[in-house]
Every structure is written in structure tokens, then in C-alpha cells.
N, C-alpha and C positions, 0 to 999 in steps of 0.2 A: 777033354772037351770043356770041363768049368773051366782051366789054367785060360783056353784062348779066348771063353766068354770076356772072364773077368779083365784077361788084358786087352782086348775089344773095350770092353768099358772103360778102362782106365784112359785109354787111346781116344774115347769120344769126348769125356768129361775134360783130358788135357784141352783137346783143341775144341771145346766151347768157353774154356777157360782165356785161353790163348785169342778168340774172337770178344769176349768181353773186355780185353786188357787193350785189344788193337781198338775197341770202341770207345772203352773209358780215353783213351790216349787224344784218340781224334776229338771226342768234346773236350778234352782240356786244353787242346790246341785253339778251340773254336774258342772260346770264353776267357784266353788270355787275355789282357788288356792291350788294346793296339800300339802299335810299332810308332812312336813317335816320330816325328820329321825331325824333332831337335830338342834330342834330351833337355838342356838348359831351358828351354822355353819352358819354365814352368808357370807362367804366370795363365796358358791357356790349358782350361780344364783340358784333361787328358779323356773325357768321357768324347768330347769335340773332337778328337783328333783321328785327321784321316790316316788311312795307314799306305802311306805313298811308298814305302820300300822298297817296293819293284821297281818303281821309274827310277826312282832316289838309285840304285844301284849299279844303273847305267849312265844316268844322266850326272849322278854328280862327280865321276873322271874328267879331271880336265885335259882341254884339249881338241874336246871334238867340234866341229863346226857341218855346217851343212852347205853343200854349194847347191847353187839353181843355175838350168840351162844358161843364162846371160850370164855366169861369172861370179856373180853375188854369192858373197861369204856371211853365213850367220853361225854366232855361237850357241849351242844348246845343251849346255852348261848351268846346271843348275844347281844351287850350292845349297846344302841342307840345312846351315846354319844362316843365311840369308831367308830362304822361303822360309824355313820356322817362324823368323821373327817378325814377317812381312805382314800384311793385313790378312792376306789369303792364308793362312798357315790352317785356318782348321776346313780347307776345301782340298778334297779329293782333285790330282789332274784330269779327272774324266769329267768333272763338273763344265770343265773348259776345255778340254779335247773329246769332246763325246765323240769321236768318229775314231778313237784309239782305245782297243781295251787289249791288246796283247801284241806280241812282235812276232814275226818283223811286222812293224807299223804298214798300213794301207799307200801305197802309190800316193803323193802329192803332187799335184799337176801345174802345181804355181810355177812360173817363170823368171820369178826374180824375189828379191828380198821382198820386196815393195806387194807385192801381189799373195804374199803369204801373209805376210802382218793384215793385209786387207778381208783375207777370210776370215778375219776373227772380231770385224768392226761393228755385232751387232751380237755378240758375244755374252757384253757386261750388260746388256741391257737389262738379260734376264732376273739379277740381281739388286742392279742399279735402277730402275727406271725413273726415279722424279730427274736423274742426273740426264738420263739420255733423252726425256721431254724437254729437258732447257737446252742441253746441245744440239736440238731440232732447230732453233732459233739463230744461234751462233752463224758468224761470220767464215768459221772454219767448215759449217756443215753446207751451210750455201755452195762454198769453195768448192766442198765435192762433190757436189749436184750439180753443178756445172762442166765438169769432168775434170776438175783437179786432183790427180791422185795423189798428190804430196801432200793434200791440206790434210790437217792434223787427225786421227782420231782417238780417243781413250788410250789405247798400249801406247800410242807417241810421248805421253804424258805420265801415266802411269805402266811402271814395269811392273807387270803381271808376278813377275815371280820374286818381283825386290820390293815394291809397296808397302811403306812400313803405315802403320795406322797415324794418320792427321792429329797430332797435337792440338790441344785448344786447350784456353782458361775458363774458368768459372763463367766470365760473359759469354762465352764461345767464339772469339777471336783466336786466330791462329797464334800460335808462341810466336816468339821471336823468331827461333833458328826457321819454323816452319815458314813463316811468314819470307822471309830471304832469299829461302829454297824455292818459293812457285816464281821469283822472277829471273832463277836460273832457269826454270822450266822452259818457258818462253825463251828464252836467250838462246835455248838450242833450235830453235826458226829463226830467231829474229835476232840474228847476231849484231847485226851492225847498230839496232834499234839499241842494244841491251850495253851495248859500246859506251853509246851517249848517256844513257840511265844511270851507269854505273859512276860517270861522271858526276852527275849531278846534284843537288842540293838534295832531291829525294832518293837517288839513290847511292850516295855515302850513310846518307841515314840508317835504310835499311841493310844492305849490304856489308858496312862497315863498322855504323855504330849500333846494329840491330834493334833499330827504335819501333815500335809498333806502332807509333803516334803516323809514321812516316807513311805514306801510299806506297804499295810494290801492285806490282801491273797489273796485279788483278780485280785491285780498289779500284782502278779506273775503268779497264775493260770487261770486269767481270770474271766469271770463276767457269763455267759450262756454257750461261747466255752471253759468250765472249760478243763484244761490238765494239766496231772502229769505222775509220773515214770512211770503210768501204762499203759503209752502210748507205752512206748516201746524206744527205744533208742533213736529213734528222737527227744526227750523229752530231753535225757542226753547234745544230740549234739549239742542242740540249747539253751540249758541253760545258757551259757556266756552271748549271747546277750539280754537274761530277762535281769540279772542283768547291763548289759551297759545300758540298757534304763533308769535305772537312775543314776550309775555309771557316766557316759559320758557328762551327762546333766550339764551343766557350769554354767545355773542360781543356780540348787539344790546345787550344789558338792562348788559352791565360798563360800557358808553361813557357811560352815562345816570344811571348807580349808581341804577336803578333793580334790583328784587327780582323772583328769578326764581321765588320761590314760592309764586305767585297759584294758580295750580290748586291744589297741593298742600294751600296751607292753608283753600282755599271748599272745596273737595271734604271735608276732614277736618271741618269745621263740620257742623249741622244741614241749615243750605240747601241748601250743594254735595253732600249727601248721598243728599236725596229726592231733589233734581233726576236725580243718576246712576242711583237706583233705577228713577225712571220711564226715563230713559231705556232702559236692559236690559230691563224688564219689559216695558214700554207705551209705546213711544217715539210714539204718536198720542194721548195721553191731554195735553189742554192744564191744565196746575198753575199755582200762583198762587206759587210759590218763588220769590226771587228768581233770576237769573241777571246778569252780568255789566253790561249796557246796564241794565238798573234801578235800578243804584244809579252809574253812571260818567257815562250816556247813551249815543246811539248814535251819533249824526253829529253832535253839537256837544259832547264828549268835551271838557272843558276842562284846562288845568295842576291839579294837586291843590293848588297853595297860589293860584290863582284865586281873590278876595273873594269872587265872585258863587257859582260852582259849584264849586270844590275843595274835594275830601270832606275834605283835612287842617285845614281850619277849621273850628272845634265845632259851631258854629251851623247850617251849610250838611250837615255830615252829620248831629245830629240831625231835619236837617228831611226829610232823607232817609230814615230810619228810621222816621219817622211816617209816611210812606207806607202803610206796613204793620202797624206797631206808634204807632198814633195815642196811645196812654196814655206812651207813652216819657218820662223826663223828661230833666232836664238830664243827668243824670249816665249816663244809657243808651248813649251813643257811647263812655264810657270801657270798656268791654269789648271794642271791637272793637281788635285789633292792627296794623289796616294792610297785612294779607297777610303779615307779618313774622315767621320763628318766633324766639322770647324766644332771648335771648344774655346775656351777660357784660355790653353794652353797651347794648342795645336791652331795656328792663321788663326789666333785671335780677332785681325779684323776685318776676317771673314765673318767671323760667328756676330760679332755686335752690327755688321753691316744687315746681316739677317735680320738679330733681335728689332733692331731698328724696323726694316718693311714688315717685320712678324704684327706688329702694330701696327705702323701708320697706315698700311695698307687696308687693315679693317675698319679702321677709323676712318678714313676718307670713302671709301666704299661705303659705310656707315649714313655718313652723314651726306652723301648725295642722293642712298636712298631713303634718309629719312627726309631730305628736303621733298625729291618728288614725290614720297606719299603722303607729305603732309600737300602737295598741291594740289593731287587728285583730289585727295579728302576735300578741299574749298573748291574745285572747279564743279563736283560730282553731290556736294552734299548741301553744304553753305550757302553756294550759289540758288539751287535748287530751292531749298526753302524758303530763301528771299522771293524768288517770285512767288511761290505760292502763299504765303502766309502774308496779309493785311497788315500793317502795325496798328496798334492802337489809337495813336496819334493820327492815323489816316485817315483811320473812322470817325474821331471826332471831325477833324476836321472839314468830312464830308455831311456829317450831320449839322456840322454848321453853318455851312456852304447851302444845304439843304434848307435849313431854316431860314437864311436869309434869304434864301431864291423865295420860300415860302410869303413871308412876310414883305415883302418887294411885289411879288405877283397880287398878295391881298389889296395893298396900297393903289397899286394901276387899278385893280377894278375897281375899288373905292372911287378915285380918280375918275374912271371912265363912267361909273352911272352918276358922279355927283352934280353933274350942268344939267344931264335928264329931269334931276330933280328939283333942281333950282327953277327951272320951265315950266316946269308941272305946276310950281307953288305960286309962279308966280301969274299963269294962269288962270287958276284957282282964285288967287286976290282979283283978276280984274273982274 
């Protein structure tokens, strides 16, 4: 009877043993340090890191693709050493698939690639938002308020699961390679647009000599609050001052000896005149004025001593001027300066023709109104006082005048009683 006590007891103490070892085991399992996406990515603390292994185990075989009732083929494919190194590497896929937490995955009711990518277009918001306030603005978000389903949204641009973190310098300008990269971004809509750019003076720049100095499409149209002509004219009227923003710029424009006073001298012209007027007045009113891209272009922008399209060849800018001024002749491009205000060296006798009315003009202006204020002054003041004021000479000479009326009048009465008295006396004697 003790023999089967004690082996009862030893039989209870094993297996509370045996429950403490299966306990110890599961919190050491819990308290491991999470299953990296990508050993290598050491640079993101490991206390961040989600522990995606499950997805990661299915998802990153290649090979597998997803079709939708219409046909549409997508890859879903996800490479562990890609997502590690992306931006998202320290987010869990349920962050972004919150309607997935085990397999087989829930029914997806989407009908095409297009319609799948669209259930995820307010997604980044929750992380993003100043980005998804300014793409409220955009020309691409209009697009699809309108019911464009193609117009662009976030995933179109950014691959959720390849996103690598946005380079930038110490000012917070994009690098170079990044800078390059957002105008292939775009290229992938705007193929034929990106044709021409790649062409061109500013985009060999960026494209090929990776200049940062150089504009890539998002200098111009922006980054989220994307804008273009389909903005409507307020786009047209304010397109001068895109191109001044780096036009203008003294650090950019001294490396190139290009001239930083493009605004300054369209603006002081005719053209750049009305343009600015509508702008203030009527910034929705579309005018027929030139602006910038009308006479330079807009995405195939060439060198200015270019045979074909550089305005500094006669040929190529009168033909430009006939645009507008069809009657032009030969000699019609020699009026314009190039953006350039006249100097000592540059149409010298431009500039001394200036100097010359810079003066004379003030000077005769000067002196016409110094003549009629000097006229008022004698008609309104000199005049004036002359009538009122007596001269002294007046007064005597009316005091004179007086005295002799005086002396004239004593004499006639003299006169007039002295025969009275002559009668008198001589009465008196008879």
C-alpha cells in the first residue's frame, strides 16, 4: 500500500513537472525576439520589427498570381528581402490587410485588377494624412471624382511592398538618383509626355546627367497637390512663376550664366503685363497672351542655340512670333532682348539710349513744372498783392494831389469873396 502511495506520488510530482517544463517552454517561445522579415536589414531596430513569417511563407514562392473574373492577372509575390528593405518593413501585413488574419483568406469580390487596387485607395491615409490632404487637391483626385477609374492613386505610385525610404540631403531636396526616379514615376501614365522630357534640355539633365539643379516633373506639377492645364486657366496664369522659381534663383542660374531676369523683364513687357492683370482681376478668364511654354515649349524645352528649336537662332524665333503675329517680318525678332536688361555690354545702345531719357526726361518734366508753378505763384500771389497793397509813391502822390486841390479851392474862395469886399470898402468910403 505505501509502494503504490509513493509511486502515485512520484506519478503526480513527474507530471507537474512535465506541466511546468510545457509552461517554461511556451513563455520562452513567447518572449523570443521576433522573426525578422530580412535578416540583413540590420539597420531597423529589431524591437520594430513585425514578425510577418506566416504571410512571408506563402507569399514569397514565386510564381503565384491571382486571376479576377475579367481575366486580370496579378502577382502576389512578395519578396522578403524587397519588403525588409522598403519603407514599410517595420509594419505588420494586417496593418494594410485588416480584413486578413488567417487562411484561407476571406472571398474577394473584386472584378478585375483595377477594382482590387481601388479597395485599398484610402488605406495610407491612416498613416499618411498631410500627404492624403494635399492629394484631395490634385488633378489626379478630381480625375476620380469624376469617375475616372484609371486616375492615379497612392499604390499606382508607390509599391506598397517595394517602397524604399525617399532619400534627401541635408537641405531636404531629393538625391539625385531619387530625384530621376519620380519622373519615371509619372512616365508610367504619361508615356508619350515622358518621351518628350527625356528629350529634352531638362530632361537629359536629370535623367542622364542626374543634375539636381535640373526640374523633373514634380518641380513643376508638384508632389501630392499634382496641377496641370486641366486645372483650367489658373494653371496657364500662373505658369510664369513655376518657371521663375528656378529661373530667378542666383545660386542655380550663376553656374549656367544663365539670366536671372526672366520674370522681371516678360512681366515689364506687354504680354507679361496683361497676363498679371488677368491674373489679379480674373484669374478664370482663359486669354490668348503669350506665357512662358508658348514660346520655350513645355516638356520638349530645347538648348536655346538648338538648330531646330533654340529661340537664339533668328529663324526658329521668328517662326515663333508668327504664331501670333503671322504679318511679322524678318526683322521682327530684333526687338526682342532675350530676357536681358541692356548693359554697357549687352545692346549697349540700348542701354545709353535709356541713360539718355533716364534724364532728359526728368529734366524737361522738371522744368515745365517748374515754369507753371512759378506762374501760379505770379498769377495767384504777386498779382494779388498788387491790387491790394497801395505803393508809397501813390500816397504821396495823392497827398499831393490833395494839397493842391487844397490850396486851389482856398484861392477860388479868396477869389470869390475878394470883389465883396472891394464893394464893401468902397461903400464905406462914399
Amino acid at each position: 500500500m505505501a509502494n503504490h502511495y509513493r509511486f502515485s506520488s512520484m506519478l503526480l510530482v513527474v507530471g507537474i513537472a512535465a506541466v511546468l517544463m510545457v509552461i517554461s517552454l511556451i513563455g520562452l517561445a513567447n518572449f523570443q525576439k521576433p522573426q525578422p522579415v530580412l535578416a540583413k536589414a540590420t539597420f531597423i531596430e529589431e524591437a520594430q520589427l513585425p514578425n510577418n513569417a506566416a504571410c512571408l511563407s506563402c507569399h514569397m514562392v514565386e510564381g503565384q498570381v491571382k486571376e479576377f473574373p475579367n481575366g486580370d492577372l496579378i502577382s502576389v509575390v512578395v519578396a522578403p528581402e524587397t519588403y525588409g528593405s522598403s519603407a514599410h518593413a517595420t509594419l505588420s501585413c494586417q496593418v494594410c490587410h485588416t480584413n486578413i488574419s488567417g487562411y484561407p483568406h476571406p472571398e474577394n469580390l473584386a472584378q478585375s485588377s483595377r477594382d482590387y487596387t481601388l479597395q485599398y485607395q484610402n488605406t495610407c491615409n491612416q498613416c499618411h494624412p498631410s500627404q492624403a490632404s494635399e492629394l484631395m487637391d490634385s488633378v489626379h483626385s478630381k480625375a476620380m471624382a469624376e469617375g475616372n477609374p484609371n486616375a492615379p492613386i497612392c499604390a499606382d505610385c508607390h509599391n506598397p511592398h517595394q517602397q524604399p525610404k525617399i532619400q534627401k540631403d541635408e537641405q531636404g531636396r531629393l538625391m539625385a538618383a531619387e530625384h530621376a526616379q519620380s519622373a519615371m514615376v509619372c512616365g508610367k501614365c504619361h508615356s508619350t509626355i515622358y518621351e518628350d522630357y527625356a528629350k529634352s534640355v531638362h530632361g537629359t539633365g536629370v535623367l542622364i546627367e542626374k543634375n539636381p539643379d535640373v526640374p523633373s516633373c514634380i518641380d513643376c506639377h508638384g508632389v501630392h497637390t499634382v496641377r496641370g492645364p486641366s486645372g483650367g486657366a489658373a494653371f496657364r496664369l500662373s505658369s510664369p512663376k513655376i518657371c521663375a522659381d528656378c529661373h530667378t534663383n542666383e545660386e542655380i542660374m550663376s553656374k549656367y550664366g544663365l539670366s536671372t531676369q526672366v520674370l522681371q523683364t516678360y512681366v515689364a513687357d506687354f504680354h507679361g503685363t496683361t497676363v498679371t492683370l488677368f491674373e489679379k482681376l480674373d484669374p478664370d478668364q482663359q486669354i490668348n497672351m503669350p506665357v512662358c511654354y508658348d514660346c520655350h515649349g513645355v516638356h520638349d524645352i530645347r538648348p536655346a542655340d538648338d538648330p531646330l528649336k533654340g529661340l537664339q537662332v533668328k529663324q526658329n524665333l521668328l517662326a515663333t512670333c508668327q504664331k501670333c503675329h503671322p504679318d511679322a517680318t524678318e526683322n521682327f525678332p530684333d526687338a526682342w532682348l532675350g530676357h536681358y536688361i541692356p548693359d554697357r555690354n549687352r545692346y549697349p545702345l540700348v542701354y545709353w539710349v535709356n541713360e539718355f531719357y533716364k534724364y532728359f526726361i526728368p529734366t524737361v518734366l522738371g522744368g515745365m513744372g517748374l515754369f507753371v508753378v512759378s506762374d501760379i505763384y505770379r498769377r495767384w500771389v504777386v498779382d494779388r498783392r498788387k491790387k491790394n497793397a497801395v505803393p508809397a509813391e501813390d500816397v504821396e502822390n495823392r497827398e499831393q494831389t490833395q494839397s493842391s486841390k487844397g490850396l486851389q479851392t482856398q484861392k477860388d474862395l479868396e477869389k470869390d469873396t475878394q470883389p465883396g469886399d472891394e464893394k464893401r470898402q468902397d461903400e464905406e468910403n462914399s
